[in-house]
N, C-alpha and C positions, 0 to 999 in steps of 0.2 A: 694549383693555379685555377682560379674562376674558369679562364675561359675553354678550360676543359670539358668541362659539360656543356656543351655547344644548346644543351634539349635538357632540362632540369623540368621536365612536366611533371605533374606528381599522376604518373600511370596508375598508380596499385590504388590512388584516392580513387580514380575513374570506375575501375572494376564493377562498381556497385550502377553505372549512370552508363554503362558504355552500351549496353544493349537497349537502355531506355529511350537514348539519345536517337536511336535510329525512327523516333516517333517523329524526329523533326517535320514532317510534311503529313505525316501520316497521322487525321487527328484520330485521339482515344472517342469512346462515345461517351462526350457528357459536356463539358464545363466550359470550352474556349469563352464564353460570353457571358457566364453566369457569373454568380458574387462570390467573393471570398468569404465565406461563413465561418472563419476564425474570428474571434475577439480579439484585440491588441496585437494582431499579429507579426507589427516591426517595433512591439517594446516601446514604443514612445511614448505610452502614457507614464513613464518612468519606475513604471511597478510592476510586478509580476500577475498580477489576478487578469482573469482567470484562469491563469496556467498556475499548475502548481507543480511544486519540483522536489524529488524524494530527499530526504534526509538533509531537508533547508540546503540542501546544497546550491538553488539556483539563483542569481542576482543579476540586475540588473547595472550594465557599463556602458562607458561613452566613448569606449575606444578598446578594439577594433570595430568597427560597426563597416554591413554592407551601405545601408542604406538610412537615409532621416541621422539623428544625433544619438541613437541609444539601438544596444544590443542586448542580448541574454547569454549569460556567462553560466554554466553547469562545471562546477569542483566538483569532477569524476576523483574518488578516492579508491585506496587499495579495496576497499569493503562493498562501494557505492556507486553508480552507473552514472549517480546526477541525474535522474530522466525528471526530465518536465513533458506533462501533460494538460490537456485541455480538451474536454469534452461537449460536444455538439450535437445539435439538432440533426438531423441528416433523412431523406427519401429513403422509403424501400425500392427494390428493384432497380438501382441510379449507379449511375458511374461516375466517379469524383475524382478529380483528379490534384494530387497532392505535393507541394516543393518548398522547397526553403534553400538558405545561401547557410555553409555553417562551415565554418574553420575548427580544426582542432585535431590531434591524433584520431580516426574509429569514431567516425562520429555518426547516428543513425537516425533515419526517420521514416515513422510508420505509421500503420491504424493496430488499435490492438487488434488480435486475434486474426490480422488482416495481412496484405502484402508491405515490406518495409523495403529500405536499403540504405547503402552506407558508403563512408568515403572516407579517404584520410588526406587533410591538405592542413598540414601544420602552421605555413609561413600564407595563406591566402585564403578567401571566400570559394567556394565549390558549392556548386548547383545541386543539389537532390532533386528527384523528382520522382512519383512512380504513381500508378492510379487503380483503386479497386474497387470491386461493384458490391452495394449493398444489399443482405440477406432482403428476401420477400417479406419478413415481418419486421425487419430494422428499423429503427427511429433513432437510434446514436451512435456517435461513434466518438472513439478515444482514441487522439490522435498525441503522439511522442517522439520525445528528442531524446536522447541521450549519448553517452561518452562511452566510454571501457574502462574495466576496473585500472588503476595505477598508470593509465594514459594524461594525466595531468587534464587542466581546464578546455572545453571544448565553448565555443560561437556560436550561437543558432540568429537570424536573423530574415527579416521579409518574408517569413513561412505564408503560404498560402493553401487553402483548401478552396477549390472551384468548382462549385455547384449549385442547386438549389438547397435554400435551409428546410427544416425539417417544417412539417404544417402543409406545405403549399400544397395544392393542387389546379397541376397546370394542365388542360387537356386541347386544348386551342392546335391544333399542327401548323407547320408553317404550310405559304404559300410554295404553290410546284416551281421549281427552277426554270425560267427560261432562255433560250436563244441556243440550246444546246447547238455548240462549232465545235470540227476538226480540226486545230493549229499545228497540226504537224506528225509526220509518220513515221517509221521505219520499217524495218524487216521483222520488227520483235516488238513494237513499243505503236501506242497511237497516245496523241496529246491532244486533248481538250480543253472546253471553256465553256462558261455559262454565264449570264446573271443571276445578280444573288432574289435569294429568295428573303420574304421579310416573317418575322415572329413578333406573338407580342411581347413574350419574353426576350427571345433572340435565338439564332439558327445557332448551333456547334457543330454541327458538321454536314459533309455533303456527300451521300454513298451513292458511288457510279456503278451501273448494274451492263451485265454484258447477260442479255436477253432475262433470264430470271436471277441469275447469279451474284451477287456480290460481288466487284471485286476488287473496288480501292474506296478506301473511303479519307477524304482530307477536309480539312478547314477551310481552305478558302474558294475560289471559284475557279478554280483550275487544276488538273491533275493529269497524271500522265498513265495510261495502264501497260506496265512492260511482260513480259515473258508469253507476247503470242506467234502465232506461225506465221512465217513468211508466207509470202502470197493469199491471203486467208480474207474472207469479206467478214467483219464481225460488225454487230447494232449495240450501241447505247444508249440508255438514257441516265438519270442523274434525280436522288429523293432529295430533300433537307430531312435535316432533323433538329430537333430541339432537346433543351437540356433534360427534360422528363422525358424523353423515349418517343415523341408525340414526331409523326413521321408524314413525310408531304405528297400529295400525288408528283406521279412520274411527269420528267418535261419531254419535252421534243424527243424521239427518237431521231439518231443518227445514224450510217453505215457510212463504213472505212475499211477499204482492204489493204491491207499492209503491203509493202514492197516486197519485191522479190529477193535482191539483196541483202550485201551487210550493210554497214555504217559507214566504214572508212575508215576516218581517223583524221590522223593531223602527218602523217607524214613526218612526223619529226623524231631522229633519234638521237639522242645525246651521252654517252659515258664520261662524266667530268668529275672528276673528286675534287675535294676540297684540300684549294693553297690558299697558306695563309703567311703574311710577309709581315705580320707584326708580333711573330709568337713560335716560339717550338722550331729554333733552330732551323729556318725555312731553308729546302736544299734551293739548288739550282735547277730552276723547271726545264731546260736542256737536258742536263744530265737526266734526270728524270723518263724525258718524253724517249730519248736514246735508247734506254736501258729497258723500257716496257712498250713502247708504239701507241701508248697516249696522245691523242689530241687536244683535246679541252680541259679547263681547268674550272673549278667554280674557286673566285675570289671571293674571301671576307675580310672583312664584312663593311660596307659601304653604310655610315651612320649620319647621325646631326650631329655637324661644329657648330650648333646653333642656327637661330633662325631660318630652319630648313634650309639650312646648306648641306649640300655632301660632300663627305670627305673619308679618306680608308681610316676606321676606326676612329671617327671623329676628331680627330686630329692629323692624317697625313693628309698631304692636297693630293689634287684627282691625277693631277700630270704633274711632271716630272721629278719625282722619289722614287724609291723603291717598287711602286706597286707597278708605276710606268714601264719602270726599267724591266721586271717579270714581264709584263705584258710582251713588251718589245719582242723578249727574248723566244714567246710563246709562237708569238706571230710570224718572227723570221725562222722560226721550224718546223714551220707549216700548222701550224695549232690554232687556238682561240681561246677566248673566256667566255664567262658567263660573271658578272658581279653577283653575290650574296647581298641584299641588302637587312639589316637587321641581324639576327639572332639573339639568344639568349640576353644577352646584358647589354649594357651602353645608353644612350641616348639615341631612340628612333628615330627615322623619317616619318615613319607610319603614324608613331603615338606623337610628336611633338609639333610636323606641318599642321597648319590653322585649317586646311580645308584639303579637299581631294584635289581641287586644280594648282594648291601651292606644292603640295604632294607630287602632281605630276610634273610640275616645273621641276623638280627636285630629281626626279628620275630623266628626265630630259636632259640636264647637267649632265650629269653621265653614260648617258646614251650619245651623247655629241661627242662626248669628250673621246671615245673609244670609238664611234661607229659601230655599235653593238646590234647582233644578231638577236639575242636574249638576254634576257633581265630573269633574275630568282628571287622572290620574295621571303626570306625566312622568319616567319610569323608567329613568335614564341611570347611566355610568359603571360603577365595578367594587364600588361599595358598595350598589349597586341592582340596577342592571339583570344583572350580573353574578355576582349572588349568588343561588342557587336559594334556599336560606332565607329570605331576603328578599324573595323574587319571590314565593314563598308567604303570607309575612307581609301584603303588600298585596293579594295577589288575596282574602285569607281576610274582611282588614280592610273590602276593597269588596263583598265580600258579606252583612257582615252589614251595612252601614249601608243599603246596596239594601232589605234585608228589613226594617229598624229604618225606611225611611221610605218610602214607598209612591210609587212612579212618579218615584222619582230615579233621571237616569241616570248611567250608570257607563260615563268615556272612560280606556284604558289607551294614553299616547304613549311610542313608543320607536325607534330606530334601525335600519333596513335593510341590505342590500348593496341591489346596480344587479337583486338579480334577485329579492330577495325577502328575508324573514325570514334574521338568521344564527343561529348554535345559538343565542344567549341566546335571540333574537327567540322562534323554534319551542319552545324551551324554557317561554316564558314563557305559549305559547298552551296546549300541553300541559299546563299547571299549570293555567290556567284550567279545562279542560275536565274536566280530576281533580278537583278542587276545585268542581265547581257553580258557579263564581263569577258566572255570568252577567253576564257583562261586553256592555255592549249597542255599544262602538264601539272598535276595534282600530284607530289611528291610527298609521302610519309615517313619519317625517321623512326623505324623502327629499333631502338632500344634505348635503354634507359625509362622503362617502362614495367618492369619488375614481372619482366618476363621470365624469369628465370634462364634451366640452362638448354632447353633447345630451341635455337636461336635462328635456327632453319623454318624451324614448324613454325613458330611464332612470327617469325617474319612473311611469311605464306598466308596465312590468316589472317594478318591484319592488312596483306593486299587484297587478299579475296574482300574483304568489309568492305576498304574502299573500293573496289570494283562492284558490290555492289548497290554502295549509297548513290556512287554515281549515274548506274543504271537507274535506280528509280525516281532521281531528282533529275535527269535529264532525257530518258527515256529513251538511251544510248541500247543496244546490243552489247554481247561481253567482247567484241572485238574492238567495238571502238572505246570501251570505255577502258578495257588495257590498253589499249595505244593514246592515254590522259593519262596515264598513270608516272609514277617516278619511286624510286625507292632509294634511300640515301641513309646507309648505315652506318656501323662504327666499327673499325678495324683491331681487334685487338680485344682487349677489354674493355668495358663499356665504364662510369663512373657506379651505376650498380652492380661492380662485377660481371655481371655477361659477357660471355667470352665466345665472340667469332673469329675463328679460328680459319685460315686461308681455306682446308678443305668446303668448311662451312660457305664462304664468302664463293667459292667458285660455287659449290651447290647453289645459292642464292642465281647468283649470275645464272645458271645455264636454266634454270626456272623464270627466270625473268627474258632470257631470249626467247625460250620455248612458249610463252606467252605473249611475244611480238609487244613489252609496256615499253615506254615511251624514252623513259632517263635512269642512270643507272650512277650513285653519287655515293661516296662514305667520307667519313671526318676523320682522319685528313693524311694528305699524305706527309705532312709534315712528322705524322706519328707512321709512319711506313716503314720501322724500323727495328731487327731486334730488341727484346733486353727482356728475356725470361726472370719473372720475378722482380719485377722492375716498377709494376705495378704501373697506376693512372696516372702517365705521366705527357710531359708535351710534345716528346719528341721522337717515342721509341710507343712500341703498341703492348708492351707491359707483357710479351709472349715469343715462344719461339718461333720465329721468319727468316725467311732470306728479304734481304733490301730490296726494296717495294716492290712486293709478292702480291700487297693486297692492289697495285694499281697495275701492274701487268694482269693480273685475274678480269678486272673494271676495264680494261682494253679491251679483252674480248667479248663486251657488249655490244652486241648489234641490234637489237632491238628484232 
């Protein structure tokens, strides 16, 4: 049944992006502003030149395309790789930085002789990205796509290389940054701002110095420099730089001594697994809460009946079915919920309201309709989670209903790699933090992510990432930024096979109290249920249990 795989991410396509991704804030030294110095680089002049593609393998198609009306199609054969190449003018000594959208089994992109990386997203478009500095006597480079042998036809599309073309010489530096300001401190973290500096080419980056040192360097006019000492007086200033290397005087010196304390946090602890009333044999949330000391439940999943309306699973109404009646029964036994809105499949709120304040009307609907403490955003696939517009649309949505009802909180669930956030994930934190959204709990579904079989480690890992993208996009301490955090796994077998197994799921839990995060969630208890060898199914966890082992373990989160 589909809606087993609550998180169908393609994890193992990430592997190649998931460490690159953590560049989100953090610019490389070269290109943010400079030209893409590929030729045809979205295929639209409907031919292949200047790229050429080994063993005629590579053509040009109208469908799948990321972007414009034409793509580049490479028949990866048993023998043949497919690679298409195109070679360029390029700076010595220069940092370039290089990406494309490309669908297919193992699909790769690189400079020759240079740094590459790869993905595998079969059924959708996946962002490549990766950047490397050219030899002191360089003048070209050869840059490539290709597939894997007997991996069938691979997508390349919107490739871009961003830098200066080869010839130029740019020696002009920019103007020094001014107005260097404090916006903000902590115990660990000081946050800054400047105005921009101007080029004649254009600034790419902007490195913040702590007295001689380096120590963050980003793109735009603001950055946050985390891991210093509490109570500590530290000065900085702030260089540009431009895309040939050509580097600004220093602006204003500042002094900032960081607070003595932590962070804090949000106060907020939640242990709620997932019920679901339209699927898998839904028990009775009574009998349930009886039997383990559960309090909260997370409901799915709250979709569009159309015209951003909300309804359970796009077709039940909000009040009085089924999902009521659960509720009812949560609340006269002392309990609560939390709605899921979204997940993997269906028809969105997110991807389908016209705007962010129809969006929040839509979440207002059901925040009335219940009198609701907290809202969960489950932000999957390539019509949500995958969509910067749309990732904007709901961080904008959960900020105003935050502000429209006083002391609701606001849970954002979305997909990992084995080591942390992948570009959506970082992407979608960075929106939050541009946006104000105040998001009070950052929740990662670790599996289904082709993590293989320790599911303990892996799951570890990829909260430590998120603990630390959070840290450096919000300039958070490691206390507060685990008390944002959520972790929501899968009980049982996962749909990649991974198997957490209740010893596992209690290890998980007592690592996740002993680190004081925020919410503590797995898919579902509807599957809370033996059946060894029973395999991915909707109602039983495909392994040996006692009846719900893995939501009495999820009770004893305290945060």
């Amino acid at each position: 049944m589909t809606m087993l795989r609550r998180s169908r991410h393609r994890f193992l396509a990430l592997l190649g992006t998931a460490a690159l991704a953590l560049a989100g804030t953090v610019a490389l030294p070269g290109t943010a502003e400079a030209a893409n110095v590929l030729s045809n680089p979205g295929f639209e002049t409907g031919g292949l030149s200047p790229w050429s593609c080994s063993g005629n393998l590579g053509s040009i198609v109208s469908s799948p395309v990321h972007g414009g009306s034409k793509a580049l199609a490479g028949a990866a054969s048993s023998s043949d790789t497919a690679q298409c190449t195109q070679t360029v003018a390029v700076q010595p000594n220069t940092t370039y930085s290089l990406s494309g959208w490309v669908r297919g089994s193992y699909v790769y992109l690189g400079v020759d002789g240079g740094a590459s990386t790869w993905t595998t997203s079969p059924s959708a478009y996946s962002r490549l990205a990766v950047s490397f500095t050219t030899g002191a006597s360089q003048t070209s480079a050869k840059i490539y796509l290709h597939g894997w042998y007997a991996q069938g036809t691979y997508y390349a599309d919107d490739v871009s290389l961003d830098g200066p073309g080869g010839g130029g010489s740019d020696t002009q530096a920019p103007t020094a940054p001014t107005n260097l300001t404090s916006t903000g401190k902590t115990s660990s973290s000081v946050s800054l701002s400047w105005n921009a500096s101007s080029d004649n080419v254009g600034v790419t980056a902007y490195d913040v110095y702590s007295g001689s040192s380096k120590v963050l360097s980003v793109s735009g006019t603001s950055g946050t420099v985390s891991g210093l000492s509490a109570s500590t007086a530290y000065s900085f200033t702030v260089k540009a730089r431009d895309a040939a290397g050509n580097t600004s005087g220093a602006s204003n010196s500042v002094s900032v001594t960081t607070s003595a304390g932590g962070g804090g946090g949000t106060g907020f602890k939640q242990a709620a697994p997932y019920l679901y009333e339209g699927w898998g044999d839904p028990p009775n949330p009574t009998t349930v809460m009886n039997a383990t000391g559960i309090k909260w439940f997370t409901m799915a999943f709250v979709l569009d009946s159309g015209g951003c309306n909300p309804a359970w699973d796009g077709s039940r109404a909000l009040t009085g079915g089924v999902d009521q009646t659960a509720i009812n029964q949560i609340r006269s036994a002392g309990g609560d919920i939390v709605p899921s809105f979204g997940g993997w499949q269906g028809s969105k709120l997110g991807a389908n309201c016209s705007s962010a304040s129809a969006l929040a009307g839509a979440l207002q609907k059901v925040i009335d309709a219940y009198g609701l403490k907290a809202i969960d955003m489950d932000i999957e696939n390539t019509d949500e989670f995958e969509n910067e517009a749309v990732q904007a649309r709901i961080l904008t949505a959960l900020k105003t209903v935050k502000a429209n009802n006083p002391g609701l909180k606001t849970i954002i669930t979305f997909g990992t790699s084995t080591t942390g956030p992948t570009y959506y994930g970082n992407r979608l934190i960075e929106q939050a933090q541009s946006l104000n959204a105040n998001i009070d709990v950052f929740t990662i579904m670790p599996f289904d992510f082709g993590g293989g079989s320790d599911m303990y480690g892996n799951t570890v890992n990829a909260t430590e990432g998120l603990k630390t993208k959070l840290k450096s996009t919000f300039g958070w301490d490691d206390a507060t930024a685990y008390s944002h955090i959520g972790i929501s796994g899968m009980n049982g077998l996962s749909d990649q096979q991974e198997n957490t197994t209740p010893a596992i799921w209690t290890s998980i839990r007592d690592w996740a109290n002993s680190h004081h995060i925020a919410r503590l969630a797995y898919w579902s208890v509807n599957r809370d249920r033996s059946c060894p060898g029973g395999g991915v199914v909707s109602n039983c966890s495909g392994i040996s249990q006692s009846t719900w082992q893995f939501t009495s373990i999820t009770a004893g989160f305290t945060g």
